[in-house]
Backbone as CSV, one residue per row, in Angstrom:
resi,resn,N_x,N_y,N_z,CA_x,CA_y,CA_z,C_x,C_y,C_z
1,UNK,-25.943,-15.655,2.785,-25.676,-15.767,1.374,-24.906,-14.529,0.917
2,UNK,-23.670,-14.737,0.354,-22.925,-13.901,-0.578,-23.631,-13.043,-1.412
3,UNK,-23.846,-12.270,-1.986,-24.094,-11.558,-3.251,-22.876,-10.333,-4.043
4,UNK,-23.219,-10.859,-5.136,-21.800,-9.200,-5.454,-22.173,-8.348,-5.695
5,UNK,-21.793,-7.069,-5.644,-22.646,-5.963,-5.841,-21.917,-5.195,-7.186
6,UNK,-23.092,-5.249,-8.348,-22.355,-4.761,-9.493,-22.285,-2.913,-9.538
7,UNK,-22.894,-2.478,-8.249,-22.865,-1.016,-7.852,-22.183,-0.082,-7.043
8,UNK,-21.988,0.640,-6.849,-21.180,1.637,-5.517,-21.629,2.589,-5.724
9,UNK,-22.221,3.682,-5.232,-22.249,4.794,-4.810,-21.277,5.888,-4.220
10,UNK,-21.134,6.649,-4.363,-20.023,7.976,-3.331,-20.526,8.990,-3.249
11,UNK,-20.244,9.386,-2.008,-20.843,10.407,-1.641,-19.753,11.231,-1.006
12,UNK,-19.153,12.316,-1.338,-17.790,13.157,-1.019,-17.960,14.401,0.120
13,UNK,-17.854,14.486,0.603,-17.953,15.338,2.167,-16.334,16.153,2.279
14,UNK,-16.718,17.486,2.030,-15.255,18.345,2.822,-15.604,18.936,3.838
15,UNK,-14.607,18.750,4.798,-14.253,19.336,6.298,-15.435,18.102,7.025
16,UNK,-15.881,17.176,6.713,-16.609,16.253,7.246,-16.346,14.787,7.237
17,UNK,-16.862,13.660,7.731,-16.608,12.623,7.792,-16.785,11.476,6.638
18,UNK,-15.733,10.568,6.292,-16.008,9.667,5.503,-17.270,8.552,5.908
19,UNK,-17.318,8.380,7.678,-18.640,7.720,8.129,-19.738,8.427,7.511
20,UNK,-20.037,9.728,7.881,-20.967,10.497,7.746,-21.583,10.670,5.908
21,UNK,-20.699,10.415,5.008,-21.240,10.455,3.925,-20.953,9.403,3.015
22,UNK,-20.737,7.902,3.732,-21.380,6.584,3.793,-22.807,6.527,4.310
23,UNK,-22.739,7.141,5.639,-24.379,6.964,6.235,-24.722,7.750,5.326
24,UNK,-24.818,8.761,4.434,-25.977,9.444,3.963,-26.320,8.966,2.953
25,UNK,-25.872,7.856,2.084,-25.965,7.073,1.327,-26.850,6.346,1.773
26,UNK,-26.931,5.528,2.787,-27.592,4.596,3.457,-28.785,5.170,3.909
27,UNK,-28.536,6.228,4.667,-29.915,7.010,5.103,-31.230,7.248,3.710
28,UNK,-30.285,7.227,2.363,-31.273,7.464,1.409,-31.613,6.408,1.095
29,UNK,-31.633,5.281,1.265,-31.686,3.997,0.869,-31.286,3.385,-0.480
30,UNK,-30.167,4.090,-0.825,-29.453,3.733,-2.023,-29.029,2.317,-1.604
31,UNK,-28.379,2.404,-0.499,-27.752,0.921,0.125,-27.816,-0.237,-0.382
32,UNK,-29.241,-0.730,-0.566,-29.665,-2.100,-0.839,-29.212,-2.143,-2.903
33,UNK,-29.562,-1.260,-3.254,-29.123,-1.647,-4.641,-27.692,-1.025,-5.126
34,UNK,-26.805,-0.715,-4.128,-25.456,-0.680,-4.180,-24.589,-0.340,-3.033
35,UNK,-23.497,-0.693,-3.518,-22.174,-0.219,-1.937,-21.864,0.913,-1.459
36,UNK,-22.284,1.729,-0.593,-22.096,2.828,-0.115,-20.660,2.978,0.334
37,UNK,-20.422,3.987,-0.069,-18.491,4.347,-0.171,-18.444,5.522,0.050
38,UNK,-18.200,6.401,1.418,-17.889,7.885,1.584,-16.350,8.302,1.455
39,UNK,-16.116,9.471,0.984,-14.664,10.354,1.345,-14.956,11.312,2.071
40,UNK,-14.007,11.244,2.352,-14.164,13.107,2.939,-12.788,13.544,2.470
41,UNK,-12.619,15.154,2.589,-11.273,15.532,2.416,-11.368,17.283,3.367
42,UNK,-10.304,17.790,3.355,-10.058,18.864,3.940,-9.107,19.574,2.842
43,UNK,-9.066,20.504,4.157,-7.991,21.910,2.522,-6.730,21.280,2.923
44,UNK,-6.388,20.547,3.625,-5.026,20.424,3.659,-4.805,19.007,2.728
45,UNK,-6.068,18.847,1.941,-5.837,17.715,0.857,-5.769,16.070,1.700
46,UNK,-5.842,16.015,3.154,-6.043,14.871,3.517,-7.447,14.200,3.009
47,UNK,-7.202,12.703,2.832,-8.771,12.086,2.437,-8.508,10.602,2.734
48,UNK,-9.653,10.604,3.589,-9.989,9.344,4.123,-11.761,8.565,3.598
49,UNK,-11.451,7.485,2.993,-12.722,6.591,2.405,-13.118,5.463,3.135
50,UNK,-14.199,5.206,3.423,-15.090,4.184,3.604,-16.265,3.785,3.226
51,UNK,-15.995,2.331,2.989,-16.560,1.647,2.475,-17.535,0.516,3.091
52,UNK,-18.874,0.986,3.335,-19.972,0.312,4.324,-20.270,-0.978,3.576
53,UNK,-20.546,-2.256,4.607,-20.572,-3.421,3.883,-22.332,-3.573,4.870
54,UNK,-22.649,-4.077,3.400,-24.303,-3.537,2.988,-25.187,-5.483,3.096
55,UNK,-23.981,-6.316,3.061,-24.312,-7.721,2.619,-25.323,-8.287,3.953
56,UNK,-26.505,-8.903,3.382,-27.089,-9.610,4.329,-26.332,-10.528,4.544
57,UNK,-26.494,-11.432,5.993,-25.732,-12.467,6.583,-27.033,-13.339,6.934
């Protein structure tokens, strides 16, 4: 079953991983009552996001 999620979360990480602060979202169990979405960025201003899909199947 589908559900939409009227939530997201972010969690922003420098010099670290966009996985890594998706999982820490998840690790807190924010997950279930919204979409866990990490960035990360560095000094050289690169930034990469992900977006963990949380949906039961």
């Amino acid at each position: 079953m589908n559900r939409l999620c009227s939530k997201m979360l972010v969690e922003l990480k420098f010099k670290d991983t966009a996985h890594s602060a998706a999982g820490q979202v998840k690790k807190k169990h924010f997950a279930g009552a919204a979409l866990p979405v990490g960035i990360s960025y560095d000094e050289n201003k690169k930034t990469v996001c992900r977006i963990e899909n949380t949906a039961d199947v």
